[in-house]
VOBA-1610 file (N, C-alpha, C; in pm, whole numbers, padded with zeros to 5 digits, always signed):
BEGIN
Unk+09282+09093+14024Unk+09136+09100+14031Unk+09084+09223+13960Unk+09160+09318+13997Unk+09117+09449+13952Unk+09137+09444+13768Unk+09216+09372+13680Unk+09200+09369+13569Unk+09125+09245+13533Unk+09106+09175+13590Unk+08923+09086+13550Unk+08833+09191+13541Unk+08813+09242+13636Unk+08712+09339+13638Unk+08733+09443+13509Unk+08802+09490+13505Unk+08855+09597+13379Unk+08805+09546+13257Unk+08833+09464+13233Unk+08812+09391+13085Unk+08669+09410+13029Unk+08551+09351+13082Unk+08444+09413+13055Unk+08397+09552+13026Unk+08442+09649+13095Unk+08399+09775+13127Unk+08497+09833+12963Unk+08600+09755+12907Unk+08718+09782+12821Unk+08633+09752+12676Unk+08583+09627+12677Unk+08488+09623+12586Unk+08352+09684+12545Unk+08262+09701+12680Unk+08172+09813+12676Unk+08222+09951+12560Unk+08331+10008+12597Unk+08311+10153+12571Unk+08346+10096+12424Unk+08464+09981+12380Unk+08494+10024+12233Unk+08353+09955+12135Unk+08297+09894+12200Unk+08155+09880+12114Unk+08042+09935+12153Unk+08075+10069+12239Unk+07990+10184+12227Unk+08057+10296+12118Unk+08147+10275+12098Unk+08248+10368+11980Unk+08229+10317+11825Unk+08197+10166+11863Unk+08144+10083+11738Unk+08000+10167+11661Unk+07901+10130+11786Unk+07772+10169+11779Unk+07748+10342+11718Unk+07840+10423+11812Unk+07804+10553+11789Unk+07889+10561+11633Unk+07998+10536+11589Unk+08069+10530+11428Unk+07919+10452+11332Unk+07883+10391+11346Unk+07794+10282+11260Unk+07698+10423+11250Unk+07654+10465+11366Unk+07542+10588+11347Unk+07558+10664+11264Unk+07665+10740+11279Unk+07733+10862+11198Unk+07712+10844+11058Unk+07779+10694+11065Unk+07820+10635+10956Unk+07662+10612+10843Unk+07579+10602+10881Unk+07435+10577+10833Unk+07363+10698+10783Unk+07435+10847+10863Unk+07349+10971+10896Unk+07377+11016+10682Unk+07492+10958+10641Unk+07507+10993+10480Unk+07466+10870+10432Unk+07296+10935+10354Unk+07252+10823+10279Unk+07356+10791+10143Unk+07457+10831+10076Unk+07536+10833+09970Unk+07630+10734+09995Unk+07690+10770+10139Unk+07818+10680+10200Unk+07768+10513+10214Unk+07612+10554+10230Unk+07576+10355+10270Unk+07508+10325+10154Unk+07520+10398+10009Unk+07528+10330+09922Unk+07656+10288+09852Unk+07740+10356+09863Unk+07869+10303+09845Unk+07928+10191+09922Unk+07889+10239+10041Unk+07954+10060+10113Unk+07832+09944+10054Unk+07752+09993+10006Unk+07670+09851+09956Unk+07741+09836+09881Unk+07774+09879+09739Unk+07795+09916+09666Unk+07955+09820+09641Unk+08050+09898+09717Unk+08174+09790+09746Unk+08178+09651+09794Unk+08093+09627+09897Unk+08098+09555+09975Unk+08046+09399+09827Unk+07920+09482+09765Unk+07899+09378+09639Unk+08032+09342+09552Unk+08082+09473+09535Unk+08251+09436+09424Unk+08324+09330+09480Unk+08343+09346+09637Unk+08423+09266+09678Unk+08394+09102+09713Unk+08286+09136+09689Unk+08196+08963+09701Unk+08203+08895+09563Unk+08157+09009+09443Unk+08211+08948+09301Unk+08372+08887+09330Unk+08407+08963+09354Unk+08603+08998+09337Unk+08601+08875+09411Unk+08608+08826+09504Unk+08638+08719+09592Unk+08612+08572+09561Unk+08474+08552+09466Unk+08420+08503+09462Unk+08400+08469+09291Unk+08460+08564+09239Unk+08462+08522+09095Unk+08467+08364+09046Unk+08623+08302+09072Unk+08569+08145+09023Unk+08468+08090+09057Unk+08370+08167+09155Unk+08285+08008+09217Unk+08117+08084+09120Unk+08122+08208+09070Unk+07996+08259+09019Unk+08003+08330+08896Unk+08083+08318+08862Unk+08126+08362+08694Unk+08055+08240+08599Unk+08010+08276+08506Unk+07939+08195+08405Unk+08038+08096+08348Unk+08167+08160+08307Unk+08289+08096+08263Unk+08399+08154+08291Unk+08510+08045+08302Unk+08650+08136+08272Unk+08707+08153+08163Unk+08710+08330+08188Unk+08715+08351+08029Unk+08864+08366+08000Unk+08977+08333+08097Unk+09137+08322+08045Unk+09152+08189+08041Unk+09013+08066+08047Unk+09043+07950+07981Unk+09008+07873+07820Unk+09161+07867+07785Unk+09102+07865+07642Unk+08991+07754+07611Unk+08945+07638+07677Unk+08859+07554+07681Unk+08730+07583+07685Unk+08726+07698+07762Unk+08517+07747+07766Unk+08532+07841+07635Unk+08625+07927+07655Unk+08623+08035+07537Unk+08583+07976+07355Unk+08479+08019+07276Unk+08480+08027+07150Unk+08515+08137+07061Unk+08592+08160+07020Unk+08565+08266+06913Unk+08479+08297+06793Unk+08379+08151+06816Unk+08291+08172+06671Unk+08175+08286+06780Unk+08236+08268+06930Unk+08079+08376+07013Unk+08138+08550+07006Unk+08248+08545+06916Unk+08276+08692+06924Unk+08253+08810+06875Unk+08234+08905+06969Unk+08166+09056+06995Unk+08002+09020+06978Unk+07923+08950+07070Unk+07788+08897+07090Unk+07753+09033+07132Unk+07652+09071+07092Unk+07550+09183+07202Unk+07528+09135+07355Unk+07480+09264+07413Unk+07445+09174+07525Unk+07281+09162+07547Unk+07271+09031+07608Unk+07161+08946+07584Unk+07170+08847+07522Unk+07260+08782+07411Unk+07264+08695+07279Unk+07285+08615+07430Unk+07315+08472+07313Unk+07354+08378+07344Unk+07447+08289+07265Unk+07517+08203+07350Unk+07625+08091+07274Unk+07596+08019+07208Unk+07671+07976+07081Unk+07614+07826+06993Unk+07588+07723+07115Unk+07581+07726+07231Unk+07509+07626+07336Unk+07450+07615+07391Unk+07308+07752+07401Unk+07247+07864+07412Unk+07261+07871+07599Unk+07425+07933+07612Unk+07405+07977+07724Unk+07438+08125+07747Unk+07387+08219+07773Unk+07393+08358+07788Unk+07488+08460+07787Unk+07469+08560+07752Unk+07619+08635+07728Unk+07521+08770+07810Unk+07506+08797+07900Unk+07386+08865+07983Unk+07489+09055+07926Unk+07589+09055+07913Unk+07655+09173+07891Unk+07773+09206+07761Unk+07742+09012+07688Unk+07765+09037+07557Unk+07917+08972+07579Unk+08026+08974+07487Unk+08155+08901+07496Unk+08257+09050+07394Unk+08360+08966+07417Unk+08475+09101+07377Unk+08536+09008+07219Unk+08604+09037+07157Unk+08691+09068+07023Unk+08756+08915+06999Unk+08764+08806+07178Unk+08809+08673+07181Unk+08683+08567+07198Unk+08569+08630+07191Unk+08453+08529+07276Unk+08453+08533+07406Unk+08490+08658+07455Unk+08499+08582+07661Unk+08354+08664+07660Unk+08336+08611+07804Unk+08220+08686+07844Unk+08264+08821+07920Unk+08188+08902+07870Unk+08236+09038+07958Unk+08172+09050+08094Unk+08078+08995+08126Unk+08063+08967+08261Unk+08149+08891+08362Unk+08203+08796+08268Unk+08283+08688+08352Unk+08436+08776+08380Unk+08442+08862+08256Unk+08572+08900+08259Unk+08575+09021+08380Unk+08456+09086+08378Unk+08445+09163+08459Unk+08486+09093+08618Unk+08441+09018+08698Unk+08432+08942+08773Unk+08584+08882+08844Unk+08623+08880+08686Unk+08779+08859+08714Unk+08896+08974+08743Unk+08850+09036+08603Unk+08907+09208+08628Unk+08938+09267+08733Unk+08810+09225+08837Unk+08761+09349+08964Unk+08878+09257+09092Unk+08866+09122+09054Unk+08962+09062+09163Unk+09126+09098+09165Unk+09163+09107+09026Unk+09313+09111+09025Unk+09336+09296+09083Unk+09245+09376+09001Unk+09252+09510+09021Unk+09258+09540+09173Unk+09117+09510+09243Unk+09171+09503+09400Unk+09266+09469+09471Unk+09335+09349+09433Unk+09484+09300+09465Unk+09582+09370+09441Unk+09558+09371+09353Unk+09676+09527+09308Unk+09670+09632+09391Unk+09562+09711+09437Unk+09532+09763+09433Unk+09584+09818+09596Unk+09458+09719+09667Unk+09509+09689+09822Unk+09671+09670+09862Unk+09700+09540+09790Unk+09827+09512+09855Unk+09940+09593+09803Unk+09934+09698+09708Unk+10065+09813+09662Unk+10011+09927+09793Unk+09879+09926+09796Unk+09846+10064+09935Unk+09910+10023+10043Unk+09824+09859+10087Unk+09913+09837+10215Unk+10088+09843+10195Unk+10104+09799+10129Unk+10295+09827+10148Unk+10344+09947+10156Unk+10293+10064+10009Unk+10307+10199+10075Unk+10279+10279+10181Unk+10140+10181+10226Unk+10115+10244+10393Unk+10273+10235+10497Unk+10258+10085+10471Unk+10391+10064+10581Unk+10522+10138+10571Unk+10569+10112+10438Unk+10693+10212+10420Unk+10661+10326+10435Unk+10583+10441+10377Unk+10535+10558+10407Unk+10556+10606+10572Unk+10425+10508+10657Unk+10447+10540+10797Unk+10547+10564+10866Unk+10641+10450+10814Unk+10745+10442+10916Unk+10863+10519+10914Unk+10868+10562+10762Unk+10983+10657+10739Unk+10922+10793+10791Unk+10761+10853+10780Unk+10741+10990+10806Unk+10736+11004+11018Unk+10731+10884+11003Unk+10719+10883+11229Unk+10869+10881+11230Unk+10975+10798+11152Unk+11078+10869+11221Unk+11125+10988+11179Unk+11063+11072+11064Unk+11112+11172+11032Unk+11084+11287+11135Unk+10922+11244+11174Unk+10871+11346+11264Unk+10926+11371+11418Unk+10931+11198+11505Unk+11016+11175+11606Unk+11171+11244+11611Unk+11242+11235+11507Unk+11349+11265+11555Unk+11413+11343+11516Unk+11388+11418+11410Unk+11375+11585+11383Unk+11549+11586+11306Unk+11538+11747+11327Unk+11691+11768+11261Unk+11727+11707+11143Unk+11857+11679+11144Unk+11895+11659+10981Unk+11870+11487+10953Unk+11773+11406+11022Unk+11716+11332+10994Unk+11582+11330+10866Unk+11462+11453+10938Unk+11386+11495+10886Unk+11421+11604+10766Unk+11562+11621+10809Unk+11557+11709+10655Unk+11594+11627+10550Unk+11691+11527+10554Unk+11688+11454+10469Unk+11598+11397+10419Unk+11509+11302+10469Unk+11428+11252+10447Unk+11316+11339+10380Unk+11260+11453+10404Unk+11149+11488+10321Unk+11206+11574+10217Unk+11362+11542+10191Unk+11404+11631+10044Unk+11365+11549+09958Unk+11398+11371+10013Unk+11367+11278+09966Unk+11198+11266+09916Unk+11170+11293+09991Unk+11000+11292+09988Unk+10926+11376+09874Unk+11030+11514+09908Unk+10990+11608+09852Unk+10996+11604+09641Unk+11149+11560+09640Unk+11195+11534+09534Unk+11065+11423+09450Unk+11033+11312+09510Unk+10949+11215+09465Unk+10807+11249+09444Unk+10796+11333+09536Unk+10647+11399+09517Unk+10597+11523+09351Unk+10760+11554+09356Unk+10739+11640+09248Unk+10733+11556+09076Unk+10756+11466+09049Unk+10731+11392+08986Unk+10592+11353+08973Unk+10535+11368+08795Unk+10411+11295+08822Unk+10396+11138+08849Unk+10307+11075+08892Unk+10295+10904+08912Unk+10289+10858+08815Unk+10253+10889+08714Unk+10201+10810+08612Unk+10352+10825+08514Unk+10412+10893+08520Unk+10542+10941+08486Unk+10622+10847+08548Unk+10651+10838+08685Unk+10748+10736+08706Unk+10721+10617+08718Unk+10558+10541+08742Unk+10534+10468+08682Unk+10577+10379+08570Unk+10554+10475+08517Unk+10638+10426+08339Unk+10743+10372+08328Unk+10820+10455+08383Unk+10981+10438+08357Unk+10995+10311+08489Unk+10935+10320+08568Unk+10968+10211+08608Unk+10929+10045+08597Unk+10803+10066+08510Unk+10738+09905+08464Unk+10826+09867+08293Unk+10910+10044+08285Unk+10978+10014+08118Unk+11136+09870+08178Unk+11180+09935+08296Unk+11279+09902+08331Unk+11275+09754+08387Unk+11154+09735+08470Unk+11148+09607+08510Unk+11077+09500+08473Unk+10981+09548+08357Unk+10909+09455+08289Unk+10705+09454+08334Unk+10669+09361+08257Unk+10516+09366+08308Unk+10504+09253+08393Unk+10377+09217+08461Unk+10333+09153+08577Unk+10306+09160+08673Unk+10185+09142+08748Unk+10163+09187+08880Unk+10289+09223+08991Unk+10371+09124+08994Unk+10433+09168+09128Unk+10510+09330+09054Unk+10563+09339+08932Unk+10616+09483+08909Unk+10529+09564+08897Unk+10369+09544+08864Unk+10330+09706+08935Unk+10317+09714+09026Unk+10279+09644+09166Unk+10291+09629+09254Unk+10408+09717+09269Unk+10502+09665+09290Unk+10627+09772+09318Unk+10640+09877+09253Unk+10600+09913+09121Unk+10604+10067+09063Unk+10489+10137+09173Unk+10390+10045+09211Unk+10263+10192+09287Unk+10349+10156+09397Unk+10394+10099+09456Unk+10427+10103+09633Unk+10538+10217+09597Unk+10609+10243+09488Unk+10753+10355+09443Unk+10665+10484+09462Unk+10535+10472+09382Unk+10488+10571+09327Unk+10411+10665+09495Unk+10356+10580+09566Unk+10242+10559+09664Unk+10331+10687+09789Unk+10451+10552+09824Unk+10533+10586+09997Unk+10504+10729+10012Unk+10591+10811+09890Unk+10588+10951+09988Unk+10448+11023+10033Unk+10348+11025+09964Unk+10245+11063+10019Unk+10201+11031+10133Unk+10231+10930+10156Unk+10209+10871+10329Unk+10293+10959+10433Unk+10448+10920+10352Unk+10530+10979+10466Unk+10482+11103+10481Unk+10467+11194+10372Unk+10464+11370+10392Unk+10287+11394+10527Unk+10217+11290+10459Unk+10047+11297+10532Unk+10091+11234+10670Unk+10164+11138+10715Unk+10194+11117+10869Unk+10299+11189+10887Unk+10430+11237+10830Unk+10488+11333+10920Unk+10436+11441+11014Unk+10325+11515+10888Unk+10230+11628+10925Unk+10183+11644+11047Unk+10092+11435+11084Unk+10026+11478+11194Unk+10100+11452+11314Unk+10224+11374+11269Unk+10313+11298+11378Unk+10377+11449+11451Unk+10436+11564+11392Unk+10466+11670+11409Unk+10392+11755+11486Unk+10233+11745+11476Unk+10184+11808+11610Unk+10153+11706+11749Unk+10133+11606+11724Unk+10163+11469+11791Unk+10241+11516+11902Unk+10355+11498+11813Unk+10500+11501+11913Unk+10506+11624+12015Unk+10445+11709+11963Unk+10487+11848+12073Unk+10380+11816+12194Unk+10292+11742+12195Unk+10182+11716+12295Unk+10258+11674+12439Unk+10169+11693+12535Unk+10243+11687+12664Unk+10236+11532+12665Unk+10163+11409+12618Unk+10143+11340+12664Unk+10277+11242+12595Unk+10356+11330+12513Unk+10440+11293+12414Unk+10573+11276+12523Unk+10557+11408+12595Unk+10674+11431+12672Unk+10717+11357+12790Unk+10568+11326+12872Unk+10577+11224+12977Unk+10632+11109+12926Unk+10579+11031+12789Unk+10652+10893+12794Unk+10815+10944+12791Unk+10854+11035+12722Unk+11015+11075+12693Unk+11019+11038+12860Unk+10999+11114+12954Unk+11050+11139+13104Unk+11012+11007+13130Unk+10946+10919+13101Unk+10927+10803+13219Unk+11094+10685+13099Unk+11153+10733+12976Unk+11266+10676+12954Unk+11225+10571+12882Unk+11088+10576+12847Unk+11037+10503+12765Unk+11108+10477+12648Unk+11121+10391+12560Unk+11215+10327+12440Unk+11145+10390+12322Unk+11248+10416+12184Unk+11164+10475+12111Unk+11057+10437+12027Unk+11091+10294+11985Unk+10997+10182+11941Unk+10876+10209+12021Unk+10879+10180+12108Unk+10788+10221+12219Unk+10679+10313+12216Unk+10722+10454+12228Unk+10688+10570+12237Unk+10619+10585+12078Unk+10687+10508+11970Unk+10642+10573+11845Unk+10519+10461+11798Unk+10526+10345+11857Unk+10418+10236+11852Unk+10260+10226+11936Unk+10331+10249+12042Unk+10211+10288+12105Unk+10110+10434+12182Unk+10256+10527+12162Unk+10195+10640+12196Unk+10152+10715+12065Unk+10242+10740+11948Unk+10227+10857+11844Unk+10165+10719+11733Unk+10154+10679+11688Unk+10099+10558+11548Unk+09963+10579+11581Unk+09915+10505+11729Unk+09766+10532+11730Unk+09678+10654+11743Unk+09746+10809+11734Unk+09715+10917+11724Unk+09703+10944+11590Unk+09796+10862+11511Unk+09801+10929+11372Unk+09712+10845+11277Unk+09644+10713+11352Unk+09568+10674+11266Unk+09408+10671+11202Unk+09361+10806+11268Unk+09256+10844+11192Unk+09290+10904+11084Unk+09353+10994+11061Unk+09425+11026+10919Unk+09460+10966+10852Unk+09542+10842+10922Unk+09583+10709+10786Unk+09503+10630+10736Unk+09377+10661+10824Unk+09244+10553+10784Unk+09194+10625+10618Unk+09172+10766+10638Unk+09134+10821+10524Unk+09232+10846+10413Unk+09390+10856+10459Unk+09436+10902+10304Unk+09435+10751+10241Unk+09482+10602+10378Unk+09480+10481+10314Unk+09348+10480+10181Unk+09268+10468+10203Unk+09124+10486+10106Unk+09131+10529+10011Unk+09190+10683+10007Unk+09182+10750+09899Unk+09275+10674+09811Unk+09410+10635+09852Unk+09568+10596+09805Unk+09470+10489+09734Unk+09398+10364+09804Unk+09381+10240+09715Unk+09305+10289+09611Unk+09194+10357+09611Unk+09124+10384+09501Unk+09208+10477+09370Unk+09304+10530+09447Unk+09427+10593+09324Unk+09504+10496+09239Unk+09550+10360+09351Unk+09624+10305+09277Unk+09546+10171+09211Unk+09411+10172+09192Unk+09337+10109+09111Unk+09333+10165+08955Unk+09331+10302+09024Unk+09291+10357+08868Unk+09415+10389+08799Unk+09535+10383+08880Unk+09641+10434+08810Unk+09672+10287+08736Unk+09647+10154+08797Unk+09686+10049+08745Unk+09592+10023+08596Unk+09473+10066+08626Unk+09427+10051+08505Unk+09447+10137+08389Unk+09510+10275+08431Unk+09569+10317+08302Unk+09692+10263+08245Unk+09840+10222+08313Unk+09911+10147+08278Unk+09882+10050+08221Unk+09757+09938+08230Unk+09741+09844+08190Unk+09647+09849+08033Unk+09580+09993+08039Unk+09525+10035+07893Unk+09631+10047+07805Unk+09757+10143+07834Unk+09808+10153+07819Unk+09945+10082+07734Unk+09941+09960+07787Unk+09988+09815+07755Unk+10122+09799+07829Unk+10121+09868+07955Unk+10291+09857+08045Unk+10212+09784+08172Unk+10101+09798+08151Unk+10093+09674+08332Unk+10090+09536+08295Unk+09950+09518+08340Unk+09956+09324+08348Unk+09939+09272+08190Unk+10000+09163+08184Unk+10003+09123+08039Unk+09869+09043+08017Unk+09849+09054+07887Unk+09710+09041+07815Unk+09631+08896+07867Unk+09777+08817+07922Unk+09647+08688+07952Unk+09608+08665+08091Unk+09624+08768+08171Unk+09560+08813+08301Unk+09441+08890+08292Unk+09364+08871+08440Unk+09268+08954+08339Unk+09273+09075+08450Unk+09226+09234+08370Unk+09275+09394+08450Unk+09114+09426+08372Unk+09077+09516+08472Unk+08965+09630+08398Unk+09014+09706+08329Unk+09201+09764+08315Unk+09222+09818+08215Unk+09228+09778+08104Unk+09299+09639+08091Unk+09297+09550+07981Unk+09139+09528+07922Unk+09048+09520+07962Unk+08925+09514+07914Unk+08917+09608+07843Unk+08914+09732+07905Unk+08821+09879+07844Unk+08949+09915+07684Unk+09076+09865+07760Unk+09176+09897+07634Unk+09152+09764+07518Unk+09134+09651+07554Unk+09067+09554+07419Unk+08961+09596+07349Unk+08895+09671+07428Unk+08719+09663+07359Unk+08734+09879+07277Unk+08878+09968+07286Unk+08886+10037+07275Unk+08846+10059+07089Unk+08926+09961+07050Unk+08884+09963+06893Unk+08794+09893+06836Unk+08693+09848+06914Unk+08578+09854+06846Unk+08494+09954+06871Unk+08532+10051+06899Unk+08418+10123+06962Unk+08349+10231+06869Unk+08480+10205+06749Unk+08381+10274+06630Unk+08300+10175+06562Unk+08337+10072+06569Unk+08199+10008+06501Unk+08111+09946+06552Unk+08044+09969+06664Unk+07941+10013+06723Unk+07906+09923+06819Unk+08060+09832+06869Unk+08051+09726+06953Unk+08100+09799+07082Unk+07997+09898+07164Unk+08005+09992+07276Unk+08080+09887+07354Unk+07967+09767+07417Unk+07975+09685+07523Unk+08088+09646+07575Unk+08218+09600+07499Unk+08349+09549+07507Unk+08399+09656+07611Unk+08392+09780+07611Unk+08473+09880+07651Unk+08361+09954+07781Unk+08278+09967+07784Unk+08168+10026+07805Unk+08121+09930+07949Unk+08101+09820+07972Unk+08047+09762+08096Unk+08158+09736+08201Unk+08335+09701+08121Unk+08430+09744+08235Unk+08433+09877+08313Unk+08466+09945+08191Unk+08432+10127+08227Unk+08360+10113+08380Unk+08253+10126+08374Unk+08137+10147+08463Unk+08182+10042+08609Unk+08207+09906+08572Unk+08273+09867+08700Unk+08404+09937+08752Unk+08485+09992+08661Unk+08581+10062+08731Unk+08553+10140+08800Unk+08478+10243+08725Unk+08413+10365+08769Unk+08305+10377+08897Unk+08249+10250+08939Unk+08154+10210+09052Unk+08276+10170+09158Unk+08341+10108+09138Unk+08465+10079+09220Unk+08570+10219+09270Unk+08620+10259+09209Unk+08632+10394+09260Unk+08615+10484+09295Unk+08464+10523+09252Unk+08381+10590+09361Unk+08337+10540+09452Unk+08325+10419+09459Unk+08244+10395+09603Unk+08354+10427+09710Unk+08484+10372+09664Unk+08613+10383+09775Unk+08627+10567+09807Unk+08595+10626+09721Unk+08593+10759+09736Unk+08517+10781+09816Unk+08373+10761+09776Unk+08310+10850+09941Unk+08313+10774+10031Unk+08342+10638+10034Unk+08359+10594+10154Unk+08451+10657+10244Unk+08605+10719+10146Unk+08685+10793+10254Unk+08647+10863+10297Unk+08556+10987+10217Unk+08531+11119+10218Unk+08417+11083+10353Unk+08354+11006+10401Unk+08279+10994+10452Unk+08370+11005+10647Unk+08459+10861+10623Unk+08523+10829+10711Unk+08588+10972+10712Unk+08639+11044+10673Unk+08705+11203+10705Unk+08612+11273+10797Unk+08474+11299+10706Unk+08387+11377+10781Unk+08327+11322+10928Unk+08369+11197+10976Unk+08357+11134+11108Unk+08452+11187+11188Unk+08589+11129+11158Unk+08651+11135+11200Unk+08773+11260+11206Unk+08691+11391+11151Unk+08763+11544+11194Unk+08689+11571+11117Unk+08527+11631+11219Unk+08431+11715+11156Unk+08462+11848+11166Unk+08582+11928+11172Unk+08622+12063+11157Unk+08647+12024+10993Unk+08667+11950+10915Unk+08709+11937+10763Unk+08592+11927+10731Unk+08495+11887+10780Unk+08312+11880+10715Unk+08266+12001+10693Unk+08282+12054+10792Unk+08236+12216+10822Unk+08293+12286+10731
//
């Protein structure tokens, strides 16, 4: 009876925690233009096949007699090129649309995996100390000293191009930063008294590290997660300027801004120039959105 009763009073407080975060969350007029801001990318991104003018990695809509259009022109079918077309006839709007979907995918699902591996290796590094933790963050340490974009390389040289291999070069590139950012907090975590009681009640370590120390450490993982995806957006799109990420008949915002790179002396800006800016709106918005979620959630770092 007594947990019938509980349940209500359980929901009360966490959508009074809802309510008072949403506040905070509103008090930076910058931060709730960025979540507009994303929240639109991700509605393009999601939604691309169903509101894109055309698909522009199908060779059937594509013309090349519509190529490098201004933007505003229109098609020998007079249907609109609202941001103009690139070097093949695509539309750079459409391509955009597409760009922003694969890039987020990338993007998200290499963070989430480095989240997971990251976490789990720096909680047991932190949990169980000694020459566990020393191993492990020589490991950490060693990987960290390397630039990303450096091993990156060598690792999309070795395994080839295509989503699922950068995917795995950023989740290579990503882990240790996690581990070293949750060891950190798992380490003052652990010395807490409330750490010690579960030890004395013989609690299991799965246990102890799942439900007592993970949900302590995840206001911190909320913010470096954020920062990490918006890193490994942009790191994907330099690989992919580059010509070591996704291959040319996928579509990447790096691949855009790097197609439309050589025209840009002859005075066809647009090709290169309207991805740019979606990248660049996309990564900042994920930026202050973290920076925001930080200053909520450990206003001694605001101060």
């Amino acid at each position: 009876m007594s947990d019938v009763q509980a349940a209500p009073v359980a929901v009360t407080i966490e959508e009074r925690r809802l309510v008072w975060f949403a506040r905070e969350y509103v008090k930076s007029p910058g931060a709730v233009v960025a979540l507009i801001a994303l929240l639109i990318v991700l509605f393009v991104a999601f939604f691309s096949p169903l509101i894109s003018p055309q698909n522009p990695y199908d060779l059937t809509q594509v013309d090349i007699m519509d190529n490098l259009q201004p933007p505003g022109s229109k098609s020998m079918d007079g249907k609109p090129f609202f941001l103009g077309t690139d070097g093949q006839g695509r539309d750079i709007l459409s391509a955009i649309f597409y760009g922003l979907r694969t890039s987020l995918i990338v993007g998200v699902l290499s963070g989430v995996l480095a989240l997971l591996l990251g976490v789990g290796v720096g909680l047991i590094a932190a949990y169980r100390g000694g020459w566990v933790d020393t191993v492990i963050m020589r490991i950490v340490d060693l990987q960290l000293s390397m630039p990303p974009i450096l091993v990156a390389l060598i690792l999309l040289v070795l395994l080839g191009g295509g989503v699922d291999k950068i995917i795995i070069a950023l989740v290579v590139v990503q882990w240790a930063f996690f581990a070293r950012t949750v060891r950190g907090v798992a380490l003052v975590e652990n010395a807490r008294e409330y750490m010690d009681a579960a030890r004395g009640l013989k609690l299991g370590t799965v246990r102890i590290i799942t439900s007592h120390l993970l949900p302590n450490c995840m206001p911190t993982l909320i913010v470096v997660a954020t920062v990490q995806v918006a890193s490994a957006i942009s790191l994907e799109a330099t690989l992919s300027f580059l010509g070591l990420g996704l291959p040319p008949t996928q579509p990447s915002l790096g691949l855009l801004i790097a197609n439309g790179f050589r025209f840009m002396m002859s005075g066809n800006y647009w090709v290169s120039l309207f991805p740019g800016l979606a990248l660049l709106i996309t990564i900042m918005s994920i930026n202050v959105i973290g920076d925001r979620l930080r200053d909520i959630l450990n206003p001694r770092l605001a101060r």
